[in-house]
N, C-alpha and C positions, 0 to 999 in steps of 0.2 A: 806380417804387418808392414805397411808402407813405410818409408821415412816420413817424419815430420821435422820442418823446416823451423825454426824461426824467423821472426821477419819484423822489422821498424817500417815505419811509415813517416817520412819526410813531408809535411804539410798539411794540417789538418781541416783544410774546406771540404767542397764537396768531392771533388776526388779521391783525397784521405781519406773519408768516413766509405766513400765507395770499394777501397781496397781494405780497410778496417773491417769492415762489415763482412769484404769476399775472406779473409782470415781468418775470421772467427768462425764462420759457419762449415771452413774445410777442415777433415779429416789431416790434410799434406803441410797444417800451418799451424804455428804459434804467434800470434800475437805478441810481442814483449812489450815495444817502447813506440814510441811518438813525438814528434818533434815539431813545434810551431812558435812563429816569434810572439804572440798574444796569448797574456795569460789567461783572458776569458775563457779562449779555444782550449787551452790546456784544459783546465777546471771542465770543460764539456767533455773533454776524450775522456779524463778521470772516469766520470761520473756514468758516463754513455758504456766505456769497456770496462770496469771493474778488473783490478789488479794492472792494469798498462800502466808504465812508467812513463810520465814526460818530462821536455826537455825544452827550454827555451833556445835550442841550434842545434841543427845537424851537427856543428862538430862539438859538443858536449856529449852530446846522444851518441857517435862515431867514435869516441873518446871513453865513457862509460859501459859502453852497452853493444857488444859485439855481437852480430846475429848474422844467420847467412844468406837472409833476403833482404834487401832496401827496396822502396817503394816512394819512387820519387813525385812528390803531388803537389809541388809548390808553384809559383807562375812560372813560366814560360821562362822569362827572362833569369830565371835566378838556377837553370834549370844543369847548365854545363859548371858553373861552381859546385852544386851538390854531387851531380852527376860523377866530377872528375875524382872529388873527395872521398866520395862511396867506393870510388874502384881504387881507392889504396889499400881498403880492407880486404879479408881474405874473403871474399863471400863467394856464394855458391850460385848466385844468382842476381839480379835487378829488374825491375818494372819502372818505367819511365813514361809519365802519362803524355797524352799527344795534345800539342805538338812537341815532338822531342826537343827544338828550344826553340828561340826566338826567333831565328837568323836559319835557313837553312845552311852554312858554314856553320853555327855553333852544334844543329841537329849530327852534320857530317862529323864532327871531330868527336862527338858524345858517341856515337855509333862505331867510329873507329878505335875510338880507347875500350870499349867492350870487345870489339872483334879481337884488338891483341890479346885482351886475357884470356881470348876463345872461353867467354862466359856467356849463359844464357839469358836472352832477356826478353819480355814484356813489353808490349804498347798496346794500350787495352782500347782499342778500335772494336767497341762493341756491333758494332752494325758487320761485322767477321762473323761473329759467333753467333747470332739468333738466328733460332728456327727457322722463321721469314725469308731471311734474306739466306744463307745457306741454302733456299727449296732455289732462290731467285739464279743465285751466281750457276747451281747444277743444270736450271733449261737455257739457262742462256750459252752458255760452255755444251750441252750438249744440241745448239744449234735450233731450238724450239719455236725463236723469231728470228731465224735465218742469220745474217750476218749483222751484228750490229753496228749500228749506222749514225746513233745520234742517242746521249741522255740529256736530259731538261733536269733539272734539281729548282725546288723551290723551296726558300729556308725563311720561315718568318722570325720576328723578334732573334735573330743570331749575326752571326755577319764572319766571313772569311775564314779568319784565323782561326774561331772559337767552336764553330759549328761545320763549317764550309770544311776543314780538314778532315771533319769526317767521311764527309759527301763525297768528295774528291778522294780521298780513301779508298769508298769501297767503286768510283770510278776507274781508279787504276787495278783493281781488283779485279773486276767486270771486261778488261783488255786485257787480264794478262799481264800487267807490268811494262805494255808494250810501252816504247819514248817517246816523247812527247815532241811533238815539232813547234809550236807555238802557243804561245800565251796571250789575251789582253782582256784587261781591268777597267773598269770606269765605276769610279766611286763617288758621290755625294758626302760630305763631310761636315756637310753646314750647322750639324748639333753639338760636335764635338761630343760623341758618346766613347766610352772607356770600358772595357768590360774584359773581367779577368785578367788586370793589370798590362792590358794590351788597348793602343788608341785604335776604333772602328769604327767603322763606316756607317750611315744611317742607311744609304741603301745602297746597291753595287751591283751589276753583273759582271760575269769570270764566262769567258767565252776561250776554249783550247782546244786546238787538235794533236791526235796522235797521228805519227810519221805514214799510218794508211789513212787518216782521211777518217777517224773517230773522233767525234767533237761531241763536248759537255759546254752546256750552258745553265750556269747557275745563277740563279739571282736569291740576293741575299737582303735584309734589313729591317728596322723597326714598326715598317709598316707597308708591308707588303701582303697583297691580297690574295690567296691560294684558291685555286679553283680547288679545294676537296671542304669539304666541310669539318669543322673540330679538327682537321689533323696540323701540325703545325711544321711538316716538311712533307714535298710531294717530290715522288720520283716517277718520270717517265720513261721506258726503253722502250726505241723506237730500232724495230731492225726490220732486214727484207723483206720478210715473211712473215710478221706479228708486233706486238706491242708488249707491255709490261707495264701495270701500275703498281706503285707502292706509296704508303704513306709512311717515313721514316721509321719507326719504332714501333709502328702499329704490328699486331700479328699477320697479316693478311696481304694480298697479293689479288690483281686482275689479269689476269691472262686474256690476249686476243691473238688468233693464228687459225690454222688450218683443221684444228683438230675443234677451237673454241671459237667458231667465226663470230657468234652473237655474245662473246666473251664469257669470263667462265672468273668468278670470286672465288681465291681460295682462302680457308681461314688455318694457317697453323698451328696446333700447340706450342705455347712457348715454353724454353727449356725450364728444367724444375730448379736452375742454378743460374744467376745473374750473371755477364759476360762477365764482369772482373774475376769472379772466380772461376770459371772456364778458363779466360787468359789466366790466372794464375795456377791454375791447375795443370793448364799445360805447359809451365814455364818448371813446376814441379816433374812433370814427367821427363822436359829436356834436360833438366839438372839429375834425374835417375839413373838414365843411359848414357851423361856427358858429354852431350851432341847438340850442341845449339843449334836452332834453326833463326835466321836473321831474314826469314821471308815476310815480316809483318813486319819489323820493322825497317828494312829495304823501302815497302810500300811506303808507311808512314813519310819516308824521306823523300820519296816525291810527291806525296800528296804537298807535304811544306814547302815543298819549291815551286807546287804550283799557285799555292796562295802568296807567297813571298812574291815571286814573278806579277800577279795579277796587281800585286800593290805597288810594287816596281813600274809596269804597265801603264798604270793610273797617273803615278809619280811626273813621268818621262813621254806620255803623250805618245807612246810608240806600241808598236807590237814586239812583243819579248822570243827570242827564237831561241832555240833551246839543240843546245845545250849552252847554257848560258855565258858569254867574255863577257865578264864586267868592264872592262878595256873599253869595247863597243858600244854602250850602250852612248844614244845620241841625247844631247841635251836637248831640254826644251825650246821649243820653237816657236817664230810669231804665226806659223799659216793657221788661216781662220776655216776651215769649210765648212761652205754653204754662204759665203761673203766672195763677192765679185773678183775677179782674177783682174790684177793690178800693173802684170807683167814685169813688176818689179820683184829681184829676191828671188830671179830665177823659176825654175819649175819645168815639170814635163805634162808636155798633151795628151792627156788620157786616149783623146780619138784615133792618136796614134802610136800605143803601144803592140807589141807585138807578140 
């Protein structure tokens, strides 16, 4: 018989009920406790998981109720207090929902104090783990539209930080983890929209290249128009020798290349187990054999530095180069382009660069 783990869940929105729901349904977990500052939400996990004990704070619940999984699901920003508080216990394990924090500094130092306990952990980047995209990352990697050259992401109603780290996610996926040479952001802000305790953009594109000359261009916002119909994220891969369609979370896949020149739909079965519990299932297997693997969440920590960078980007009117000196980065500036050159405030002649 397997181990079965117990495991708390730090946050009870939709992330929570999403690792709640992967725990219950696995063989490798127990469910025990819950933890959220609102006692409505309590009263819902009650009533939703029968027998889960809640807790109005992690450190009540941390304090009460020792288990050998945490399962961090609260915003962003409150994410490296939980985080640092959870690794004083003796646990066997952590899940830490994406983005690992706020700050890609706060993501790095959450990922460093895991590394030292050499403990296994979770960042449930479901677009890893579905059928779909799994059939997507093996013809791409096994070279199916040649080299690739260029992704297009298109994310309606989401924006950078919330949805865009996903996107950017399985982009760094898609290269290999290769590094990134540059970043820049242009953001619209004019609604002041807020979402998942994080201030967003109303609409935005994230334009980056990797150090060979791979560029993603995402455009993100409240109201942005997708060339696919019904679907509410569009991915393009565009390489030497072929294409690639997907619509985020849908099952399915377009292929164009040499073998599918008039393209070719494919539809996948999707897996019989939701990615939280795949990610946790396989956080159960690294805690079996005591062998962390930090490859997902490696990625995760530059997908957040590329959205952090884009909004840095945005911020400073610049392009963001990477590996990032904060040191360097230049302040904002008066030059207008596309406004008449005044010869004042210096500058250099485009006609004559070299």
């Amino acid at each position: 018989m397997p181990l079965v783990y117990t495991a708390a869940v730090i946050g009870g929105g939709v992330g929570g009920k999403l690792s709640l729901d992967a725990l219950t349904a696995s063989e490798r977990f127990q469910p025990v406790a819950a933890a959220d500052l609102r006692p409505e939400t309590r009263a819902e996990l009650e009533q939703r998981y029968p027998g889960l004990r809640t807790y109005p704070s992690h450190q009540e619940l941390f304090a009460e109720c020792p288990v050998d999984v945490v399962c961090i699901s609260t915003y962003p920003s409150s994410h490296r207090e939980v985080a640092l508080a959870a690794l004083e216990l003796p646990l066997k394990g952590i899940l830490v929902e994406k983005p690992l924090g706020d700050t890609t500094r706060a993501g790095r130092e959450i990922l460093a104090a895991i590394r030292k306990r050499n403990l296994p952990v979770a960042v449930p980047h479901g677009l890893l783990v579905t059928s779909h995209s799994q059939a997507i990352l093996t013809r791409v990697r096994n070279g199916e539209i040649g080299g690739l050259r260029l992704v297009e992401i298109e994310s309606d109603k989401w924006d950078i930080i919330n949805a865009g780290i996903h996107w950017l996610n399985f982009f760094v996926a898609l290269t290999g983890g290769e590094p990134m040479d540059y970043v820049m952001g242009m953001c619209d802000t004019s609604t002041r929209t807020y979402r998942d305790g994080m201030q967003v953009e109303t609409i935005a594109v994230t334009y980056a290249q990797t150090v060979s000359g791979i560029r993603v261009v995402m455009q993100t916002g409240d109201t942005l128009k997708l060339m696919a119909d019904g679907a509410q994220a569009l991915f393009r891969l565009v390489g030497t020798q072929g294409t690639i369609e997907f619509w985020g979370w849908h099952n399915a896949y377009r292929l164009v290349n040499a073998a599918y020149p008039a393209g070719q739909l494919f539809e996948v079965p999707r897996h019989a187990r939701t990615p939280h519990q795949i990610h946790l299932e396989n956080l159960a297997a690294q805690m079996d054999a005591g062998q962390p693997d930090y490859t997902i969440a490696e990625s995760s920590l530059q997908a957040l530095e590329l959205c952090e960078d884009a909004y840095l980007s945005h911020a400073h009117r610049c392009l963001i180069k990477l590996p990032l000196d904060a040191a360097s980065l230049p302040t904002p500036n008066d030059w207008q382009p596309g406004q008449p050159y005044t010869v004042q405030g210096g500058g250099r002649d485009g006609r004559k660069l070299v």
